[in-house]
Every structure is written in structure tokens, then in C-alpha cells.
VOPAGU-2260 file (C-alpha; in pm, 1 decimal, decimal comma):
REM VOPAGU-2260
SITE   aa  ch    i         X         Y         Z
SITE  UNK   A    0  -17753,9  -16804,3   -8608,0
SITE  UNK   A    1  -17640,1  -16493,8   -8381,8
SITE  UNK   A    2  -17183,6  -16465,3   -8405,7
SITE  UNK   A    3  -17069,9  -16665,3   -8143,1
SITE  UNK   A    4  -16956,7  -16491,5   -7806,8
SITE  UNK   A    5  -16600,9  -16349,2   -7781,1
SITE  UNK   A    6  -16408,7  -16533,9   -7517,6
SITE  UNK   A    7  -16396,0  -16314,0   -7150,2
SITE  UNK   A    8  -16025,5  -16142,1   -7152,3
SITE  UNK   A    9  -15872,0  -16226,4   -6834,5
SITE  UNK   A   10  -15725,1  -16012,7   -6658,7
SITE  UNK   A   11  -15374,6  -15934,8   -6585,3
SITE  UNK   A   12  -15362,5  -15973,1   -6179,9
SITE  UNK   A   13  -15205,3  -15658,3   -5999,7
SITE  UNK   A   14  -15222,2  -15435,7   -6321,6
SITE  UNK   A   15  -15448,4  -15163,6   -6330,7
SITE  UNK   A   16  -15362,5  -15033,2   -6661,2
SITE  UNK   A   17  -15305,8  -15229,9   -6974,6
SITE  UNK   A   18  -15164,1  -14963,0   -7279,2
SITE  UNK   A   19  -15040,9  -15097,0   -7619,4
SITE  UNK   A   20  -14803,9  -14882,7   -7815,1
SITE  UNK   A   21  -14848,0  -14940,2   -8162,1
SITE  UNK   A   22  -14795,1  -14834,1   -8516,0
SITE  UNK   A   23  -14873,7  -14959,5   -8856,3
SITE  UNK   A   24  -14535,6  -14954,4   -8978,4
SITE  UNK   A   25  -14162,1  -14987,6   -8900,6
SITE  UNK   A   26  -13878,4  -14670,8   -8869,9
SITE  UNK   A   27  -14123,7  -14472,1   -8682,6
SITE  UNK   A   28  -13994,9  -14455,0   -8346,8
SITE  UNK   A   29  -14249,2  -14673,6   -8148,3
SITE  UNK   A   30  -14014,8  -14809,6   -7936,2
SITE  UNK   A   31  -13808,9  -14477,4   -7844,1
SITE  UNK   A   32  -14149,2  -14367,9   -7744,9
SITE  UNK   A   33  -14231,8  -14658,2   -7547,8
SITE  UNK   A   34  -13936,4  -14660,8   -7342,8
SITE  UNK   A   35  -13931,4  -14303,9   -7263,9
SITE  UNK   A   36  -14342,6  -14269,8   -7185,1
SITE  UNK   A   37  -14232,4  -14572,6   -6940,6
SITE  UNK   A   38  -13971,6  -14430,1   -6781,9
SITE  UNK   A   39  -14187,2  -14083,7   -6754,2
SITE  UNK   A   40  -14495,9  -14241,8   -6633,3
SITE  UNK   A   41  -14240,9  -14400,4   -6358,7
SITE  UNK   A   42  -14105,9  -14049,1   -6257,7
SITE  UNK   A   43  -14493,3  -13915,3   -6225,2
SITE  UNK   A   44  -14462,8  -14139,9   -5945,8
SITE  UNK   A   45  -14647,4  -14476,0   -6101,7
SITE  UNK   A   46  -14550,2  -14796,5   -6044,2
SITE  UNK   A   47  -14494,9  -14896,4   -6441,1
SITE  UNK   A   48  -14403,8  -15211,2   -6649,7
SITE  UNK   A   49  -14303,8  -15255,0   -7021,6
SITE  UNK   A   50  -14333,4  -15574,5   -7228,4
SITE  UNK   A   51  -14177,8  -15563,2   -7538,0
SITE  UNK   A   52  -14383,5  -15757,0   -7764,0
SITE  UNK   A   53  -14165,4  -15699,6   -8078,7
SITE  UNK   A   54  -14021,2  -16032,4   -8065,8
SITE  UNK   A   55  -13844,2  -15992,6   -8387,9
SITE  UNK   A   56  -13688,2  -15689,8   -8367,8
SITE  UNK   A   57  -13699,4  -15676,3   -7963,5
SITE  UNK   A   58  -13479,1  -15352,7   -7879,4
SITE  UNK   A   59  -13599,1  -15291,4   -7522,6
SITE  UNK   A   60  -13310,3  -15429,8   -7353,1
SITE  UNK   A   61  -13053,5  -15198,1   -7552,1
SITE  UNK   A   62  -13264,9  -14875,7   -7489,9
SITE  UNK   A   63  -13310,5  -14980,5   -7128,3
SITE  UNK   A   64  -12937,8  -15040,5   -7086,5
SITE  UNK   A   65  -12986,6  -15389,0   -6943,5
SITE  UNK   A   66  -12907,6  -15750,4   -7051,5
SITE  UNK   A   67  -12987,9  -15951,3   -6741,2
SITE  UNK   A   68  -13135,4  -16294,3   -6780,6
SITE  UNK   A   69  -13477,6  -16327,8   -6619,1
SITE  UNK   A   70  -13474,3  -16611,0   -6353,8
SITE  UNK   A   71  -13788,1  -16764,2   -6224,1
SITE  UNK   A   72  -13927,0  -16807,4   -5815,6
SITE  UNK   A   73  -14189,3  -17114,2   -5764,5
SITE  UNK   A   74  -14248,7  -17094,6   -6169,0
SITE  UNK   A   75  -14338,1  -16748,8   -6219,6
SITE  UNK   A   76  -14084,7  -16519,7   -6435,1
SITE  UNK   A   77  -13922,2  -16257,0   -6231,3
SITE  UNK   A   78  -13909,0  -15913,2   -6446,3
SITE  UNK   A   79  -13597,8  -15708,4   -6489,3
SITE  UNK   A   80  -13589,4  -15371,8   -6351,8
SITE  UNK   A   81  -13423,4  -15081,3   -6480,7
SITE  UNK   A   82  -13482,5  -14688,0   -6424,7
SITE  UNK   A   83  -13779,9  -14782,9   -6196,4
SITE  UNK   A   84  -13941,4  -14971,6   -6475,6
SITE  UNK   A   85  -14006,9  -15389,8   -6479,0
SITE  UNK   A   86  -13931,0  -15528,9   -6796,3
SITE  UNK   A   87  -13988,6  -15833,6   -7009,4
SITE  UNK   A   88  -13859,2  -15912,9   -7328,6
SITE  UNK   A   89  -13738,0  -16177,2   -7568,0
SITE  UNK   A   90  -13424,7  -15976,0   -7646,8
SITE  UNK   A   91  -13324,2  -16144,3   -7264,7
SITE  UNK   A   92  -13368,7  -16459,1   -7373,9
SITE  UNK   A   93  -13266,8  -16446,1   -7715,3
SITE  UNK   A   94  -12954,6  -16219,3   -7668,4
SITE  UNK   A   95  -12751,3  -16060,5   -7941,2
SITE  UNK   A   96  -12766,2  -16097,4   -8295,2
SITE  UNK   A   97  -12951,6  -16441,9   -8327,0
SITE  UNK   A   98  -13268,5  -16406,5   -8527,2
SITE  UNK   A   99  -13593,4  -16539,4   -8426,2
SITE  UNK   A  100  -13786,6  -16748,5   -8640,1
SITE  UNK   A  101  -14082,9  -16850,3   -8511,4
SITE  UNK   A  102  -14424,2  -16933,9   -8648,1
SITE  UNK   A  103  -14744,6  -16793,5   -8538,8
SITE  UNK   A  104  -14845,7  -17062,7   -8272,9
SITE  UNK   A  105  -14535,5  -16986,0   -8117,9
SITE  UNK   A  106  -14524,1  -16638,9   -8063,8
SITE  UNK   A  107  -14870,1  -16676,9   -7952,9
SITE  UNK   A  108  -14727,5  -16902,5   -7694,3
SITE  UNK   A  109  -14469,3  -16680,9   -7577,3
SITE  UNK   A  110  -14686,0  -16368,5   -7551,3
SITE  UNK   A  111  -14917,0  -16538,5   -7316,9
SITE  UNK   A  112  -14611,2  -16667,4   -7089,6
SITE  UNK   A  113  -14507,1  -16261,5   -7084,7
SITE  UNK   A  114  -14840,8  -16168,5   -6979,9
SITE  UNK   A  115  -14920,9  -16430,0   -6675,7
SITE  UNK   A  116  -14617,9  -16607,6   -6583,1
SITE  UNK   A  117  -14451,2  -16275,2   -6536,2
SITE  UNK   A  118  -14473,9  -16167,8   -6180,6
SITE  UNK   A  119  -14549,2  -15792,9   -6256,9
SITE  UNK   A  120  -14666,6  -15745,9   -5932,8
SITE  UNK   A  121  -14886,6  -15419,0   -5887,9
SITE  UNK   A  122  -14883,7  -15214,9   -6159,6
SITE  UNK   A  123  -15060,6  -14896,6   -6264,2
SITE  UNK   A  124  -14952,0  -14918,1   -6616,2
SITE  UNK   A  125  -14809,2  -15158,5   -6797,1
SITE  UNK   A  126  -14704,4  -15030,0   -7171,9
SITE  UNK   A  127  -14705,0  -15315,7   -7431,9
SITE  UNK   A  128  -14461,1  -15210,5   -7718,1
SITE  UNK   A  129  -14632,9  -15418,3   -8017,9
SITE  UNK   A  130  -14483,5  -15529,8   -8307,4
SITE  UNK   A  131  -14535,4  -15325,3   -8642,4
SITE  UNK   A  132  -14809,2  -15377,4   -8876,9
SITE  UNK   A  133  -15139,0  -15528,3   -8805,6
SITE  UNK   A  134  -15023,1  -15900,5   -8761,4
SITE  UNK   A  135  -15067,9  -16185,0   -8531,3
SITE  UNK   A  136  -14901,9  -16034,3   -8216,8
SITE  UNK   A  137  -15095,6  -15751,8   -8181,8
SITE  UNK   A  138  -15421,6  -15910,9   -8265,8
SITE  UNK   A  139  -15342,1  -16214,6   -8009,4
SITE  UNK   A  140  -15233,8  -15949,2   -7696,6
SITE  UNK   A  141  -15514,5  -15779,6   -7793,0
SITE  UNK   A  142  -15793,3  -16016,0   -7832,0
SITE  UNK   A  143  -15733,6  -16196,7   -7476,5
SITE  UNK   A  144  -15594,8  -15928,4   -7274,8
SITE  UNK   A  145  -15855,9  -15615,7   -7119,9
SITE  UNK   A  146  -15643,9  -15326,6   -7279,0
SITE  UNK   A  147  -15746,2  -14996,0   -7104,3
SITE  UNK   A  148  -15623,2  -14773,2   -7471,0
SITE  UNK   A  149  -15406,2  -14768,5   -7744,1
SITE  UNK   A  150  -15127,8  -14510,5   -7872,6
SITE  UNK   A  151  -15070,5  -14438,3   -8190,4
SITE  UNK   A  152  -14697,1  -14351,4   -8345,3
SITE  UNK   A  153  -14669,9  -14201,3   -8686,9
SITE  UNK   A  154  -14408,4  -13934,4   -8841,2
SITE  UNK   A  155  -14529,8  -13630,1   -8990,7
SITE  UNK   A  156  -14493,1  -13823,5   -9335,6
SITE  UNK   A  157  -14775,7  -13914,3   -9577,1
SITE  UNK   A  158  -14612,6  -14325,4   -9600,6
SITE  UNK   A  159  -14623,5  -14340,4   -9230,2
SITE  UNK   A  160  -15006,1  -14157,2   -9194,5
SITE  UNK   A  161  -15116,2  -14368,7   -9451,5
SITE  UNK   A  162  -15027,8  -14682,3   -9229,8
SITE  UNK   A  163  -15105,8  -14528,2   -8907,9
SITE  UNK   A  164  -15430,9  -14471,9   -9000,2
SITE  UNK   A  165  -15462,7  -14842,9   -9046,4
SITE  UNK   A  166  -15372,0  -14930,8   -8692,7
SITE  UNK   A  167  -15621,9  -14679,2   -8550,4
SITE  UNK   A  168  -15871,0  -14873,6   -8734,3
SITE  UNK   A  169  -15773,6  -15201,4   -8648,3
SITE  UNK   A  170  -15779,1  -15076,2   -8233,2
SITE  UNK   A  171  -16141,7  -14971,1   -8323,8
SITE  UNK   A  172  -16246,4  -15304,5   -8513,4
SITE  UNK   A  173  -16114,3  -15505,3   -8202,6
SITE  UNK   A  174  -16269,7  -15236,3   -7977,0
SITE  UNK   A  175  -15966,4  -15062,0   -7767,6
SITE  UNK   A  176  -16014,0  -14692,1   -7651,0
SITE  UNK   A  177  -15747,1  -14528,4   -7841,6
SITE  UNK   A  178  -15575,0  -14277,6   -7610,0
SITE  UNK   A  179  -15431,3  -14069,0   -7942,2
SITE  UNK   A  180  -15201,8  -14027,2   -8181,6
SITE  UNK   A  181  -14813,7  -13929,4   -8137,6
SITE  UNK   A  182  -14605,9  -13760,7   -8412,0
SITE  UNK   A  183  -14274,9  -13827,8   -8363,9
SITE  UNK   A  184  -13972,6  -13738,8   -8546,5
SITE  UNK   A  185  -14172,7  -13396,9   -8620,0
SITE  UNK   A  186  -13884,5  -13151,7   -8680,6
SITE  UNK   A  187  -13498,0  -13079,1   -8658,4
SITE  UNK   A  188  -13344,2  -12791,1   -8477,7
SITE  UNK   A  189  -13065,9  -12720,5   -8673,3
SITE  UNK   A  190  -12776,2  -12653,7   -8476,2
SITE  UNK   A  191  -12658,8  -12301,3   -8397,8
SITE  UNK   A  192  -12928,1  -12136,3   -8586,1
SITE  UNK   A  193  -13201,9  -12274,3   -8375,0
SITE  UNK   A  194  -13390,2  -12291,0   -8725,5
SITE  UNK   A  195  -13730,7  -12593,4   -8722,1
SITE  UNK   A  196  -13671,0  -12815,2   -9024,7
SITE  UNK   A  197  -14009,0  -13040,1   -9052,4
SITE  UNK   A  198  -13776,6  -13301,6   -9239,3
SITE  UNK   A  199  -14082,4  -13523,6   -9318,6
SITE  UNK   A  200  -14368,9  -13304,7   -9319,9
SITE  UNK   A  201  -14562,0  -13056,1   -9113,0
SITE  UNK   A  202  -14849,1  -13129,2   -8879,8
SITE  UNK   A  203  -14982,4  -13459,3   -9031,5
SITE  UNK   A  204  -15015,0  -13619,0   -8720,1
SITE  UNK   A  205  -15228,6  -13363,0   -8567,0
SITE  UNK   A  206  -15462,3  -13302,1   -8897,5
SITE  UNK   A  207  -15506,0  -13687,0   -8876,4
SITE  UNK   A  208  -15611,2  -13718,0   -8546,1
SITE  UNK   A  209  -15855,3  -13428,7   -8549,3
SITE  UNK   A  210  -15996,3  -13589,3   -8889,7
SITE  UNK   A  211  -15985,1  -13907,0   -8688,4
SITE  UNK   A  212  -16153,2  -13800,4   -8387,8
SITE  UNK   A  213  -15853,2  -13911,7   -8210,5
SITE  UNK   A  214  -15667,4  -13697,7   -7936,5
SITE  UNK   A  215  -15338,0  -13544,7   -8071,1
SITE  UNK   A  216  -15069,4  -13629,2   -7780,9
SITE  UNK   A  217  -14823,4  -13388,6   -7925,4
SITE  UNK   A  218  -14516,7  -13413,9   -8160,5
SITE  UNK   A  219  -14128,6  -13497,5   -8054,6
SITE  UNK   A  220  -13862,0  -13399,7   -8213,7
SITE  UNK   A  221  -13598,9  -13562,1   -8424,6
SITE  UNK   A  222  -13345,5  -13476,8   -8226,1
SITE  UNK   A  223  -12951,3  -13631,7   -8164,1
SITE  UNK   A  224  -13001,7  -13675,7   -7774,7
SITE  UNK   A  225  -13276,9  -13866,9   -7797,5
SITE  UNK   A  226  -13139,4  -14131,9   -8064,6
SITE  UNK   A  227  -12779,0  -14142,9   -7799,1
SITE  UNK   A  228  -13034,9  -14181,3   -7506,3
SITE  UNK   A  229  -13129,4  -14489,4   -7661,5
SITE  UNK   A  230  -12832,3  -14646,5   -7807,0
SITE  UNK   A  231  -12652,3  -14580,5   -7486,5
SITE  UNK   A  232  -12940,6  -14721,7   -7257,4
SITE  UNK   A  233  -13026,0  -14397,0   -7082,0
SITE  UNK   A  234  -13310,5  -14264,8   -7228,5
SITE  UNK   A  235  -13370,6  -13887,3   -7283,2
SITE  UNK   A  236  -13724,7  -13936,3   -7022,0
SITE  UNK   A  237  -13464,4  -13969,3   -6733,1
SITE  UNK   A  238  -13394,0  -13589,8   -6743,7
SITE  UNK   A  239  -13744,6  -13547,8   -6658,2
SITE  UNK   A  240  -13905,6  -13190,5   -6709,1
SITE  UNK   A  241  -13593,4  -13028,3   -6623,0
SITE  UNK   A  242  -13510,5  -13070,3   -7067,9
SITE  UNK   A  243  -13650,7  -12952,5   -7350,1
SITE  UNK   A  244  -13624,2  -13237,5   -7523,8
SITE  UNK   A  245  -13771,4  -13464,7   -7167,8
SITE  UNK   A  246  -14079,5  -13278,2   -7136,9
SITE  UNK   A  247  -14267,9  -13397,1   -7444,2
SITE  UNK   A  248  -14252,4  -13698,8   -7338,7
SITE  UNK   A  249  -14349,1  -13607,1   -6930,1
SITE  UNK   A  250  -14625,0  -13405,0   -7081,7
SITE  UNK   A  251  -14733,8  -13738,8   -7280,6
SITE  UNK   A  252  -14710,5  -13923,4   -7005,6
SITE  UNK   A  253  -14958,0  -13690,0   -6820,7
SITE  UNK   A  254  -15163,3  -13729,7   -7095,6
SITE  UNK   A  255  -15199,9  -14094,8   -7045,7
SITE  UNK   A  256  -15271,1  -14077,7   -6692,7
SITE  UNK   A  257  -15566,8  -13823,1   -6734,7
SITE  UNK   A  258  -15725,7  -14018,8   -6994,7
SITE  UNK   A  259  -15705,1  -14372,8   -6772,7
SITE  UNK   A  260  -15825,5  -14153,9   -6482,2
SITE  UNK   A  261  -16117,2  -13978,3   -6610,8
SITE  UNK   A  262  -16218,9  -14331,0   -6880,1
SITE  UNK   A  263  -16264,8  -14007,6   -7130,7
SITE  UNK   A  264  -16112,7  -14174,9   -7439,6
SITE  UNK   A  265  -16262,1  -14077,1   -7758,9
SITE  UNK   A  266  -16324,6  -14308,7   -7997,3
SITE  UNK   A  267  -16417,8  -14071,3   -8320,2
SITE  UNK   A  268  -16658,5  -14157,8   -8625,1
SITE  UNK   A  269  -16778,6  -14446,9   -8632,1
SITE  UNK   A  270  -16621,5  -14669,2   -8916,5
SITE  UNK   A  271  -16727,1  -14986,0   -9066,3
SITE  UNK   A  272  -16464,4  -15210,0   -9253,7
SITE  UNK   A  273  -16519,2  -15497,9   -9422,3
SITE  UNK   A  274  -16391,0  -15834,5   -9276,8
């Protein structure tokens, strides 16, 4: 008997772009880079929302410098904006310290509420920052949702390559564009003698996205400002190209809009893996 059909993914109404941010493990800096590629995509002039899907670990609301509680009109969530950005997150309704424990069902649940009883209104991007790993989060989001790409965060190190290799693969076995690979946490300028320390490696990002057949999106740097951007809720994006340490992330950002523009992604070899 032929595999049974996949279920049609609905679509999101008003959202022209769907982008999940991913990476296949934690302490990589997935959702520094999600915040700031939001907030750059929104000073290119794009009406842009971020869900933050990391419902266990949901650190949107910190880096965003908001803690409003959403409220709802005729049944349908109202977002929270900040820096020109609409937001969603369980770290609004779950405040503070509190942990979540939740099943799979549940968060299931949840993620489906975020997606279509949020009003998002129009939107020509909205980022999804996943969860870690390859779990039941990112496979549900993905699996019902039409996501236009996927990016990729890794640090130069071989741990992290190792597992960001393993999300690329999972995009391609459920069959999303991936838009490329980011390397953050690259290198330190040491202070006053301007000298690049690759404190976890040099240029594995980049060799594994070539070997990959994935685009290379650039690397950011480890840098002070950007970790105080997001502990103090004003994100190092908001400077714009006018700082060194802003423009990776504008340039990124540009990045993103070619490849949704142009439908150019690349998806590389292809791979098979065992189910």
C-alpha cells in the first residue's frame, strides 16, 4: 500500500513568511540571534513577528525588555510589541522563575494556540525561535505549519557542528528550504589590542555549510555588548548598521530577505536517513 498522504499545512493568515530558527543543541546563541535578526528585519522596513517556541527555557521576553501580559479581543490573542516587533511567548504567561512541566500533548496544544489564535496581523516574516534539539516542538510547528526556510545556529566548535549538522538534516527529512547556517560566538576581540581570539574554533561553520551545500550567513562575534543588549532588553540589532557589532546581524537579515524573495534556497546533497 502507497504511505499515506501528509496532512495540507494550513496556513498562517496575514503571514507571508514563516522562518524557524533552530539549532541542535543548547548554549549556542539561538535566541540572541533570533531576537536581533527580528529586530533587523524590522529596521529593513518589514513588518516582523517572533514566537518563541522554547517553552522551557522561553527568554524572549527578557531580551525584548518586555513583561506585559497578552490580553485577548473577541477570542483571539493580542501580541506584544516591542522595538517594532509582535511577540508571543510563554515566558508572558508563565512569568519568572516557575518551571514548566508539561507533557508532549500539551505543548503541542499550546504551539498551535501561538500560531492561530494569535492575531499577528500582516506579517512579512514571522521568526519562530524553536526549542533545542530535534524534539516534539520543532517537529509539531514544523509538520503543520508551511515554513518558507530554516536557519541554522552553531559555534565554531566541533560539539556544537556535530549537533548542528543534525538539525540541518532533520529540516531536510521534513522538507524545509534551509536558508543557511550561522556561526555565532565566532571570535573575541580582545580589548585594547584589537587581537581575534577564535575561542572555540575557526571557520567550522562555514566549512560545514559549504560541505553541506548550505549557504554560510556569516559569523558574529562573541562579544560583551551583545550579551548586555540582551540581558538589559535592548538588543545590539537596534544600533542598526551604524555598529560594528549591528551589522552582522543587518547583513543577515538581508540575507533572509533575498533568499524569501528570489525562492533560491539551496537544499545541498541529497541525503537519505534511516527512519
Amino acid at each position: 500500500m502507497p504511505p499515506p498522504a501528509e496532512a495540507p499545512k494550513q496556513p498562517i493568515p496575514g503571514v507571508r513568511n514563516l522562518i524557524t530558527i533552530g539549532s541542535g543543541k543548547g548554549g549556542v546563541g539561538k535566541t540572541t540571534v533570533s531576537v536581533n535578526l527580528a529586530i533587523a528585519l524590522a529596521a529593513l522596513g518589514h513588518r516582523t513577528g517572533l514566537l518563541d517556541a522554547d517553552v522551557y527555557g522561553p527568554n524572549v521576553p527578557l531580551m525584548m525588555g518586555i513583561q506585559d501580559a497578552p490580553y485577548a479581543v473577541e477570542g483571539r490573542i493580542q501580541p506584544i510589541e516591542q522595538h517594532g516587533v509582535r511577540l508571543m511567548s510563554m515566558g508572558f504567561l508563565n512569568p519568572g522563575d516557575k518551571p514548566l512541566i508539561w507533557r508532549g500533548p500539551m505543548l503541542h496544544s499550546v504551539m498551535q494556540q501561538f500560531l492561530r489564535q494569535v492575531e499577528w496581523g500582516d506579517l512579512d516574516y514571522l521568526l519562530i525561535d524553536l526549542p533545542p534539539g530535534t524534539g516534539d516542538v520543532a517537529l509539531s510547528l514544523i509538520q503543520t505549519a508551511p515554513i518558507t526556510g530554516a536557519v541554522v545556529v552553531t559555534t565554531p566548535s566541533e560539539v556544537s557542528l556535530e549537533d548542528g549538522r543534525k538539525a540541518v538534516l532533520m529540516f531536510r527529512q521534513v522538507k524545509v528550504p534551509l536558508l543557511g547556517i550561522v556561526e555565532n560566538m565566532s571570535y573575541l576581540v580582545a580589548p585594547g589590542s584589537g587581537e581575534r581570539i577564535d575561542v572555540f574554533g575557526e571557520g567550522g561553520g562555514k566549512r560545514t555549510a559549504e560541505a553541506m551545500g548550505v549557504p554560510f550567513l556569516g559569523e558574529l562575534p562573541l562579544d560583551p555588548r551583545i550579551r548586555v543588549g540582551g540581558d538589559s532588553g535592548r538588543p545590539i540589532a537596534l544600533l542598526g548598521d551604524s555598529d560594528p557589532q549591528s551589522e552582522p546581524f543587518m547583513a543577515m537579515a538581508r540575507q533572509i530577505v533575498a533568499a524569501c524573495s528570489d525562492g533560491g534556497q539551496r537544499q545541498g546533497p541529497s541525503i537519505s536517513i534511516e527512519d
